[in-house]
C-alpha positions as YAML, in Angstrom:
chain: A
units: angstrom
residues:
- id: 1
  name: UNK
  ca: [-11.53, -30.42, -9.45]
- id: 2
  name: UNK
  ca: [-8.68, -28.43, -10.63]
- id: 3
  name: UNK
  ca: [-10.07, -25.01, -8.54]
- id: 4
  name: UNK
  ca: [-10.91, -27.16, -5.39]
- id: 5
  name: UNK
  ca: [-7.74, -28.22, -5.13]
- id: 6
  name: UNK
  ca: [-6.04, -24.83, -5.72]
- id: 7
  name: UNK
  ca: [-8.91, -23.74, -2.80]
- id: 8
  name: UNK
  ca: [-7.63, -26.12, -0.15]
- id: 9
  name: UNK
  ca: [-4.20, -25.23, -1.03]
- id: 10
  name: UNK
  ca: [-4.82, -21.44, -0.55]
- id: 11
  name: UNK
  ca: [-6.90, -22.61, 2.74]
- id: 12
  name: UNK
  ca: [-3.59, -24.62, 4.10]
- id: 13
  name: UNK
  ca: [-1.68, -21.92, 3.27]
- id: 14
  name: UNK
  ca: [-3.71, -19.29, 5.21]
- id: 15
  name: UNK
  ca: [-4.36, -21.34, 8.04]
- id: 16
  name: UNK
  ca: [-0.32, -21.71, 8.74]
- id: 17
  name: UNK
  ca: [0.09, -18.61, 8.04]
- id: 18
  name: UNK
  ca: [-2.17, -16.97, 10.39]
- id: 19
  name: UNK
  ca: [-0.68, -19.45, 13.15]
- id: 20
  name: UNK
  ca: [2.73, -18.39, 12.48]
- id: 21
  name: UNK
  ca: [2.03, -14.63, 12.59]
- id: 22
  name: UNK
  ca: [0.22, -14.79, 15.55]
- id: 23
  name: UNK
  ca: [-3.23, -14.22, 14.63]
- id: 24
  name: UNK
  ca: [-5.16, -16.98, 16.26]
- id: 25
  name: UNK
  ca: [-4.00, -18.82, 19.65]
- id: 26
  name: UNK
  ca: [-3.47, -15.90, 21.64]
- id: 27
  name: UNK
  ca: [0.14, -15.71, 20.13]
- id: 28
  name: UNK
  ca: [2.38, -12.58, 20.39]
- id: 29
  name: UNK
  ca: [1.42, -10.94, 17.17]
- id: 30
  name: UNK
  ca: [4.03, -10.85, 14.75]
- id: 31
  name: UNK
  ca: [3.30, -7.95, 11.85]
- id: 32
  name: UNK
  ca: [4.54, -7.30, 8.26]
- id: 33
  name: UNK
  ca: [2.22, -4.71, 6.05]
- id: 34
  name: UNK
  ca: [3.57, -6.16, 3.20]
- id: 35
  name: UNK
  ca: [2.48, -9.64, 3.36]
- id: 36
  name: UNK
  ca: [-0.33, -8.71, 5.75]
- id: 37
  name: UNK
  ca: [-1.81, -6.54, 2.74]
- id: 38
  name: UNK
  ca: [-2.22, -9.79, 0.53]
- id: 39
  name: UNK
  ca: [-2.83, -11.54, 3.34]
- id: 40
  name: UNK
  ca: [-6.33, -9.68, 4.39]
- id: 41
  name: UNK
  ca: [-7.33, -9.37, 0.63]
- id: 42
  name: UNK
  ca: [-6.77, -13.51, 0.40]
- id: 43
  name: UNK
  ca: [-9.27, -14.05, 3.55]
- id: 44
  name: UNK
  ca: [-11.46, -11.79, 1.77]
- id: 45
  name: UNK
  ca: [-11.37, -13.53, -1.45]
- id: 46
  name: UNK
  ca: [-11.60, -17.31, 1.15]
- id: 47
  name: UNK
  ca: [-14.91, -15.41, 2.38]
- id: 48
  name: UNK
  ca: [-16.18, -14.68, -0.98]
- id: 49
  name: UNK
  ca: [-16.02, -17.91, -2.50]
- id: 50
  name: UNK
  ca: [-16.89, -20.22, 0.31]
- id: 51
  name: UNK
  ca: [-19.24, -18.57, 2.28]
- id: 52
  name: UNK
  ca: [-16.93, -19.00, 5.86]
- id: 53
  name: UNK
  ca: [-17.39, -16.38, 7.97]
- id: 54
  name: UNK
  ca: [-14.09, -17.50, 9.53]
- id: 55
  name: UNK
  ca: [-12.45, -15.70, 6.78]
- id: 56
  name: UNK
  ca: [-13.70, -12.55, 7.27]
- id: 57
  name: UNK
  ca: [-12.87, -12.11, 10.72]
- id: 58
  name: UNK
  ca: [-9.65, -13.14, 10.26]
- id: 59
  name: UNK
  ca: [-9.29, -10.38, 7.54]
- id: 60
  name: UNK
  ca: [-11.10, -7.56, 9.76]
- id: 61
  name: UNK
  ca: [-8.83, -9.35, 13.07]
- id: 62
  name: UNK
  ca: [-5.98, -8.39, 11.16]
- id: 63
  name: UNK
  ca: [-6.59, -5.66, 9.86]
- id: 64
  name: UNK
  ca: [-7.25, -4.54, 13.38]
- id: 65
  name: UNK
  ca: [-3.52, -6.18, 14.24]
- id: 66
  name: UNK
  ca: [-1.78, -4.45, 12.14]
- id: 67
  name: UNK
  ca: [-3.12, -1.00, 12.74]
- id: 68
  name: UNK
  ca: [-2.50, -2.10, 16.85]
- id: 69
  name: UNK
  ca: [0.86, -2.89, 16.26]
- id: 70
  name: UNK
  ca: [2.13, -1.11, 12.86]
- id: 71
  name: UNK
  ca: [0.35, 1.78, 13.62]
- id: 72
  name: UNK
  ca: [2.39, 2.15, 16.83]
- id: 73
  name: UNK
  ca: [5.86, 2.57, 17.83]
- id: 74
  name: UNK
  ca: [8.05, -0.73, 18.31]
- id: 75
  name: UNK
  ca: [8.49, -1.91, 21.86]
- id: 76
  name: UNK
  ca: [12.24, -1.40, 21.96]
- id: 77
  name: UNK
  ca: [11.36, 2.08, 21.10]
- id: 78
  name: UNK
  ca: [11.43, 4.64, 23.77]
- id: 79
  name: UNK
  ca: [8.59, 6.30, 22.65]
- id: 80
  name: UNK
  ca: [5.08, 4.76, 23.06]
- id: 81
  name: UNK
  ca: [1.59, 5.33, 21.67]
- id: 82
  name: UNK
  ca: [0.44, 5.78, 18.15]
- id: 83
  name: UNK
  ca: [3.35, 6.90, 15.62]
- id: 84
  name: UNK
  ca: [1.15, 9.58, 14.80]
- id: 85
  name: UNK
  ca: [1.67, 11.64, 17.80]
- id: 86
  name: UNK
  ca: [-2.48, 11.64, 18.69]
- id: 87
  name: UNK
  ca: [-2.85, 10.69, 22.01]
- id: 88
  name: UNK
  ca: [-4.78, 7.67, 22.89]
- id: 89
  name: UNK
  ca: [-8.55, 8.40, 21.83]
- id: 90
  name: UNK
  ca: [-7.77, 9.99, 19.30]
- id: 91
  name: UNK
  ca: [-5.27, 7.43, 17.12]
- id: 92
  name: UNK
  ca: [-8.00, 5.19, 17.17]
- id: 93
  name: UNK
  ca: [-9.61, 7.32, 14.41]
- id: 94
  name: UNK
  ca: [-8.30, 7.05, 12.06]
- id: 95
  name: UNK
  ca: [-5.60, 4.60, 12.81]
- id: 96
  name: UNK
  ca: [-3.66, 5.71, 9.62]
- id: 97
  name: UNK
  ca: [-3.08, 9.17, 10.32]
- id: 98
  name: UNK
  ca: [0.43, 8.96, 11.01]
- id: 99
  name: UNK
  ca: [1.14, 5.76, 8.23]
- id: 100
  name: UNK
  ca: [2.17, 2.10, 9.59]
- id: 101
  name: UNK
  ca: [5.82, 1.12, 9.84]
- id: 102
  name: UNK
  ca: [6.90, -1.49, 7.67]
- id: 103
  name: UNK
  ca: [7.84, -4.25, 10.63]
- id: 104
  name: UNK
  ca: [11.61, -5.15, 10.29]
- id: 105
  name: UNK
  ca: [13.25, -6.78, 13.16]
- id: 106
  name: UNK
  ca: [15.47, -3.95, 13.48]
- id: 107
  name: UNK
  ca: [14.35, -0.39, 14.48]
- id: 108
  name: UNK
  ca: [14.91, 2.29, 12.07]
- id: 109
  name: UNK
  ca: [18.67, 4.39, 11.77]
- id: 110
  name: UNK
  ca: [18.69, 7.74, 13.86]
- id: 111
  name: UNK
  ca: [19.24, 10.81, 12.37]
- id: 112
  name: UNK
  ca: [22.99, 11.14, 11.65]
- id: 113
  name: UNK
  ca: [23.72, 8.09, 11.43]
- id: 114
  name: UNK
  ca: [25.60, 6.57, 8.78]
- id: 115
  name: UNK
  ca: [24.02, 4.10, 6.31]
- id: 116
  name: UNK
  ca: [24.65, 0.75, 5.83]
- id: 117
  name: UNK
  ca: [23.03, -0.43, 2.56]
- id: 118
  name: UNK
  ca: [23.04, -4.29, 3.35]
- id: 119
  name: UNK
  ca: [21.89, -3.54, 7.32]
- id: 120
  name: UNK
  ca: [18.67, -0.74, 5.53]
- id: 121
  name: UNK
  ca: [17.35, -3.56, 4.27]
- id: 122
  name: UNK
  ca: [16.32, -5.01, 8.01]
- id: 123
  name: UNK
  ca: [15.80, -2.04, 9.22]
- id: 124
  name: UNK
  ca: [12.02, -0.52, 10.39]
- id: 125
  name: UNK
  ca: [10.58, 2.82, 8.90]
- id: 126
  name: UNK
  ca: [8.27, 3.44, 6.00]
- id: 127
  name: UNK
  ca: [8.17, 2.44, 2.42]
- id: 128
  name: UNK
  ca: [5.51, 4.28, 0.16]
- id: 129
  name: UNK
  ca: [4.85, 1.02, -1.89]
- id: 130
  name: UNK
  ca: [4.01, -0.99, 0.96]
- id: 131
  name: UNK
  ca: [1.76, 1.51, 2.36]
- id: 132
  name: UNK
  ca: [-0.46, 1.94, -0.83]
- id: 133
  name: UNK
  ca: [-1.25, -2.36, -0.93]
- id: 134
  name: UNK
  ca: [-2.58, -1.58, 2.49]
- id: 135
  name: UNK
  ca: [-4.78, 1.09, 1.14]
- id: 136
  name: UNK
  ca: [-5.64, -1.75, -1.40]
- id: 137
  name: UNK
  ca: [-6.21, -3.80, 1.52]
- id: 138
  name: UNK
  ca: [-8.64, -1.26, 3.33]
- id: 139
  name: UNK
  ca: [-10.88, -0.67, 0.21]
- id: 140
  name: UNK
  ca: [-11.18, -4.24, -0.45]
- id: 141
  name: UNK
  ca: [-12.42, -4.94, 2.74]
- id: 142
  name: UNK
  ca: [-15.15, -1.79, 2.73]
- id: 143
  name: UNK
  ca: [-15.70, -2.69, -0.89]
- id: 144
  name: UNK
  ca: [-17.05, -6.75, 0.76]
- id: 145
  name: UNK
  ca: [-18.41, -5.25, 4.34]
- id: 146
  name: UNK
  ca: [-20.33, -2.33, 2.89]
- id: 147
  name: UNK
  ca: [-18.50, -0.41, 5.87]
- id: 148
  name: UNK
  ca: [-17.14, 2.97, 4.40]
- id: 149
  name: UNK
  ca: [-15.23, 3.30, 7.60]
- id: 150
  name: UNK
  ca: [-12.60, 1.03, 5.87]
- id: 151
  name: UNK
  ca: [-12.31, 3.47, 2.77]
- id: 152
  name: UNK
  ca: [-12.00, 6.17, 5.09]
- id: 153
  name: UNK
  ca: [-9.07, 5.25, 6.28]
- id: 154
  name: UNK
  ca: [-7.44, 4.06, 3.27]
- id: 155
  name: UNK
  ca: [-8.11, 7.60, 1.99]
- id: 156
  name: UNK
  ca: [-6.52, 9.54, 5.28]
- id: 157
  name: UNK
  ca: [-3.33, 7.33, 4.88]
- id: 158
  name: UNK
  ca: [-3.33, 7.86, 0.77]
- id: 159
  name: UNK
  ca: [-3.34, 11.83, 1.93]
- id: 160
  name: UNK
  ca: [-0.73, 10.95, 4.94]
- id: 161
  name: UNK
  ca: [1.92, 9.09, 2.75]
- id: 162
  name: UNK
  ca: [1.21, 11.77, -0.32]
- id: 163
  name: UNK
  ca: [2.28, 14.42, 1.71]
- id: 164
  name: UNK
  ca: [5.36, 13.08, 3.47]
- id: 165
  name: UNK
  ca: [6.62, 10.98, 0.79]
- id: 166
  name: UNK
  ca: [6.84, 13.77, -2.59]
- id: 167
  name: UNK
  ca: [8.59, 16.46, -2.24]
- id: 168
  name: UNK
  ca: [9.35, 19.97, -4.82]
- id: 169
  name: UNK
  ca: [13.12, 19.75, -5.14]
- id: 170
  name: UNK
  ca: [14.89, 22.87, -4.84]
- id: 171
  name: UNK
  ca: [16.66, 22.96, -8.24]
- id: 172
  name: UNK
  ca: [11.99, 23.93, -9.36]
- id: 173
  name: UNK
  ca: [12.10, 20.67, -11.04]
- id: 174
  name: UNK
  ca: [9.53, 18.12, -11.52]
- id: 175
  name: UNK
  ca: [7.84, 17.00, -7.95]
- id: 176
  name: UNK
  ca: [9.51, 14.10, -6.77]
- id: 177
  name: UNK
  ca: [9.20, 10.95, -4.04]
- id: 178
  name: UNK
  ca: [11.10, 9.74, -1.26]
- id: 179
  name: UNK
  ca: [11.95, 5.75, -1.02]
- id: 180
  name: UNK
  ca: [11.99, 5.07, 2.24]
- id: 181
  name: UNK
  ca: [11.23, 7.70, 5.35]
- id: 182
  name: UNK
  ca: [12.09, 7.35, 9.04]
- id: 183
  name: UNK
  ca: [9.12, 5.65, 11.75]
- id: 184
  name: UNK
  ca: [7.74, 8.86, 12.43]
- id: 185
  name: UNK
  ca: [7.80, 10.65, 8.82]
- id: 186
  name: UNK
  ca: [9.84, 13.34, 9.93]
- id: 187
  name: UNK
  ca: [12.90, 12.53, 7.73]
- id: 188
  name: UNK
  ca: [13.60, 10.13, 4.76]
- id: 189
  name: UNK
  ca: [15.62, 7.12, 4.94]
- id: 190
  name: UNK
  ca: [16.80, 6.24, 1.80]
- id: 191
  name: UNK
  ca: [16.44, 9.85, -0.37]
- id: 192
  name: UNK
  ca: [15.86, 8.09, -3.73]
- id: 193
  name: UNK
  ca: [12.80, 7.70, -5.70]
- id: 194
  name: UNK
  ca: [11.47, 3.82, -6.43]
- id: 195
  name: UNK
  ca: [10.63, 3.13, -10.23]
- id: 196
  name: UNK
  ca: [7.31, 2.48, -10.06]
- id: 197
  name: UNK
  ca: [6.55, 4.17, -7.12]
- id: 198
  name: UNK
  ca: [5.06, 7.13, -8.49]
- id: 199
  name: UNK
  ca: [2.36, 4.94, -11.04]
- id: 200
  name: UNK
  ca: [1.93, 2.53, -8.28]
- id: 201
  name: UNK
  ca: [0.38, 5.49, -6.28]
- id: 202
  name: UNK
  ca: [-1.33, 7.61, -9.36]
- id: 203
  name: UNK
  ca: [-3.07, 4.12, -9.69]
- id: 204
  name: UNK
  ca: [-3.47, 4.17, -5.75]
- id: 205
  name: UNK
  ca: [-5.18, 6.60, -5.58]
- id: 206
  name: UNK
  ca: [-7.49, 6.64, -8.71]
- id: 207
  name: UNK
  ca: [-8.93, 3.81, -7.50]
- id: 208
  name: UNK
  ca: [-9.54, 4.54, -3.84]
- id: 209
  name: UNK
  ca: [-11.44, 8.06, -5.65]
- id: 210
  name: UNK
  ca: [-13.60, 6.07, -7.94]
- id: 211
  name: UNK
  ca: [-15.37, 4.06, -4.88]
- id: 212
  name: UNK
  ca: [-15.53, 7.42, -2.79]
- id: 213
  name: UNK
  ca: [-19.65, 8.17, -1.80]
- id: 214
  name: UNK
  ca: [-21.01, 11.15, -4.23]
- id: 215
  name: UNK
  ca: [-19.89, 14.86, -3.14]
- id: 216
  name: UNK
  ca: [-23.55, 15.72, -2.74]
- id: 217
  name: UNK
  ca: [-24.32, 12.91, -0.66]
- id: 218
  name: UNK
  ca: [-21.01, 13.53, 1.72]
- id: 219
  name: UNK
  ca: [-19.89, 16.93, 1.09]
- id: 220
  name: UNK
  ca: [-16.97, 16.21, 4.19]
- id: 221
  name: UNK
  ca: [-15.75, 13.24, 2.51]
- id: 222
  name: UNK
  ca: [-11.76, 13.48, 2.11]
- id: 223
  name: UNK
  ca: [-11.23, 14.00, -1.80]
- id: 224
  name: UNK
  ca: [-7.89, 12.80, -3.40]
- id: 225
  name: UNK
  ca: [-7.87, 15.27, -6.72]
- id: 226
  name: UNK
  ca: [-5.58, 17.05, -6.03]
- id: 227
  name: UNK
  ca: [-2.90, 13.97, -5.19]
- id: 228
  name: UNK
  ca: [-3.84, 12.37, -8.01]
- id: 229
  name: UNK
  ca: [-2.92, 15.60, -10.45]
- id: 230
  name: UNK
  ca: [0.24, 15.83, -8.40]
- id: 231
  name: UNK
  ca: [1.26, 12.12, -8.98]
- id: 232
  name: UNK
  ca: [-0.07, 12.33, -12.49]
- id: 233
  name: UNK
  ca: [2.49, 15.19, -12.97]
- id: 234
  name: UNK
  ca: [5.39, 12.97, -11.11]
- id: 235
  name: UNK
  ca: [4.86, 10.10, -14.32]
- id: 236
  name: UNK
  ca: [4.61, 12.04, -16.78]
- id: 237
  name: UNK
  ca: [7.86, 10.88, -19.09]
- id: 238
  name: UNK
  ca: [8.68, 8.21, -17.31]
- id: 239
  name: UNK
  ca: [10.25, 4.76, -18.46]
- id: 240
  name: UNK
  ca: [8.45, 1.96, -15.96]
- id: 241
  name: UNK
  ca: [10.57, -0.77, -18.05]
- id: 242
  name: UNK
  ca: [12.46, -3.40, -15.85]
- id: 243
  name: UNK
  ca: [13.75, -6.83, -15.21]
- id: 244
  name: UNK
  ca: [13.10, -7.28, -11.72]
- id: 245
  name: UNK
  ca: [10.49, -9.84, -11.43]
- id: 246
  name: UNK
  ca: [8.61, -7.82, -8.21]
- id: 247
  name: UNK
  ca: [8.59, -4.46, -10.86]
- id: 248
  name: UNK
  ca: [7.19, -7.13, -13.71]
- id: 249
  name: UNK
  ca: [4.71, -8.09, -11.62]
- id: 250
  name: UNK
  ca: [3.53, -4.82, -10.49]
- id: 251
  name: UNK
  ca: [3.49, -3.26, -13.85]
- id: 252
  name: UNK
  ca: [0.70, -6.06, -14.65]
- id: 253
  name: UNK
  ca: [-0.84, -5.68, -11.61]
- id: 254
  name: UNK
  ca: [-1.24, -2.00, -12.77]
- id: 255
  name: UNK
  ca: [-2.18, -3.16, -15.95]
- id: 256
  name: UNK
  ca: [-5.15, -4.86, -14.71]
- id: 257
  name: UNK
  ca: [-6.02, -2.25, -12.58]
- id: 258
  name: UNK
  ca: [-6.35, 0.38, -15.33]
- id: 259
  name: UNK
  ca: [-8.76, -2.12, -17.29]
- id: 260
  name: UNK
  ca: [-11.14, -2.35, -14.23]
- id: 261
  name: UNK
  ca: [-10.73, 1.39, -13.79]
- id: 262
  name: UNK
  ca: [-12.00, 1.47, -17.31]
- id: 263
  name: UNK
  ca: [-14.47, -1.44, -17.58]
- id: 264
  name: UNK
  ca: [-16.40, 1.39, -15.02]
- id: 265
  name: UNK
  ca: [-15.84, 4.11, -16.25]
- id: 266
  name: UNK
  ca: [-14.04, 5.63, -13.92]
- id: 267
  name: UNK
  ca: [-11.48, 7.60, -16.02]
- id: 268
  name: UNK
  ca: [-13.05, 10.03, -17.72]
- id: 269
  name: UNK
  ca: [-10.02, 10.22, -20.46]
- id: 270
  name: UNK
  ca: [-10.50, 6.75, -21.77]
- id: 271
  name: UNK
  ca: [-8.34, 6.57, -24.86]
- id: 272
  name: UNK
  ca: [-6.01, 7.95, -23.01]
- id: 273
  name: UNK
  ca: [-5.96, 5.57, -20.81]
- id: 274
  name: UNK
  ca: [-6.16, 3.06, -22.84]
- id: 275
  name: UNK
  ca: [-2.83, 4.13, -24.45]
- id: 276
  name: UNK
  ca: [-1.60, 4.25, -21.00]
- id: 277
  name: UNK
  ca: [-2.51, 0.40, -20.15]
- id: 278
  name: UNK
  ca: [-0.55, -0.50, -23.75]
- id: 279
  name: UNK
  ca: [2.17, 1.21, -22.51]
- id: 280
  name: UNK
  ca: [2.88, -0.92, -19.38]
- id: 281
  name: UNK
  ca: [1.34, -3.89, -21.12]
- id: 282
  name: UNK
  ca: [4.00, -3.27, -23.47]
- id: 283
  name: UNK
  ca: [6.86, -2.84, -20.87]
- id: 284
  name: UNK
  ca: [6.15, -5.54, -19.10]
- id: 285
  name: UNK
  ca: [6.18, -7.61, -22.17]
- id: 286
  name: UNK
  ca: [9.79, -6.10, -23.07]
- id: 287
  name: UNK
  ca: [11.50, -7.46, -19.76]
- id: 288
  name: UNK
  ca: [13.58, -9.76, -20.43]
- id: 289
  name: UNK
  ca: [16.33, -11.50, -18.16]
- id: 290
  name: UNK
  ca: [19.93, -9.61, -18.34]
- id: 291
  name: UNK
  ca: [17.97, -6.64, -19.31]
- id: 292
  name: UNK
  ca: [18.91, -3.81, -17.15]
- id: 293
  name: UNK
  ca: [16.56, -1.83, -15.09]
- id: 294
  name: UNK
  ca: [15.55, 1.14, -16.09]
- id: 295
  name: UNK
  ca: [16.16, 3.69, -12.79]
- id: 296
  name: UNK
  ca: [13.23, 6.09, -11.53]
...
């Protein structure tokens, strides 16, 4: 009784939302990758369980949306076309080549321009966390279609974001990431690195490489190797401890990730790994309000 109800809650919940963002009615589409990420993995999971093929063509609708729209340049922009710079045909595949903005209301600052901390917040551009939950999103739904297409993608924008969001500083230190980088990619934003950014995409990416087809079956296939021994190198030392309830929350996310990563055997280092999981199952368990975070 207990899970039906929770099931028609999720069901209202999905419904309104896909009214209010524009994806059924014919309504001007209204796009955030953020919440659009859980968004197509929750139709996914509405398919799964109830059989509605509804559900999945609202996920695959908006997954479509998003890379129509995100994938593009904003219409009080005065460029046009994909924000990769491929002309027409050619955006279309793959639609992730050039990332997906984020969707604020307002378009992003120009270079030069001063910041304004409070005004960043509402302004457009790319954030690095927000683009690897919509490589989440992407596997999940090739992982329920069948359609590698779907991991394709996910894979060209893990290889897209890895290269325009790390960076070698010049001081020959450690590699390190950018927070948040302008529409087009060509300059960052907001310089500093998030906290979990770096594990958020090691984990990223170690997933989207365990569900990749066998080299001998597609020799072509886009590998992610060498990004994950980059990122792998960006962790090492690192403190992922925090109070913020969004970091909490990923760091079990992660967490749980690891242990399915390891249920298949996909890391070949197990007790390693399973140190690793302790670790942020251990951080995580050592946040505690008034605690302060611990800075990237």
């Amino acid at each position: 009784m207990k899970q039906n109800a929770a099931r028609e809650m999720v069901r209202e919940l999905m419904a309104e939302f896909a009214h209010l963002t524009g994806l059924v009615d014919g309504q001007l589409p209204r796009r955030y990758l953020w919440t659009d990420a859980f968004a197509v993995c929750n139709f996914l999971d509405l398919y799964l369980q109830t059989g509605e093929d509804k559900y999945l063509q609202l996920a695959l609708r908006l997954v479509d949306q998003v890379h129509h729209v995100l994938g593009r340049h904003r219409v009080d922009d005065p460029r046009t076309g994909w924000i990769s710079g491929l002309a027409e045909p050619e955006g279309e595949q793959p639609p992730t080549r050039g990332g997906l903005r984020i969707g604020k209301v307002l378009n992003e600052r120009k270079p030069g321009e001063p910041i304004d901390e409070r005004l960043e917040w509402d302004r457009d551009g790319q954030y690095y966390h927000y683009l690897t939950k919509w490589m989440h999103a992407l596997s999940q739904v090739s992982r329920v279609t069948g359609e590698a297409t779907y991991l394709h993608w996910a894979i060209e924008l893990a290889k897209t974001a890895h290269t325009s969001f790390t960076y070698q500083p010049s001081s020959s230190g450690p590699e390190r990431m950018v927070w948040k980088m302008s529409i087009d990619l060509s300059y960052p934003l907001v310089p500093s690195m998030g906290q979990h950014d770096p594990l958020d995409g090691l984990i990223t990416y170690l997933q989207l490489q365990a569900t990749t087809p066998k080299e001998a079956e597609h020799p072509t296939w886009p590998d992610l190797r060498a990004e994950i021994a980059d990122m792998a190198g960006i962790c090492a030392g690192k403190n992922w401890a925090t109070d913020d309830p969004l970091g909490l929350g990923g760091l079990l996310a992660n967490a749980y990730k690891i242990t399915q990563l390891i249920a298949h055997q996909s890391l070949k280092q197990l007790t390693c790994w399973r140190r690793y999981w302790m670790l942020l199952w251990w951080a995580a368990s050592l946040c505690q309000p008034g605690r302060p975070a611990v800075a990237g």
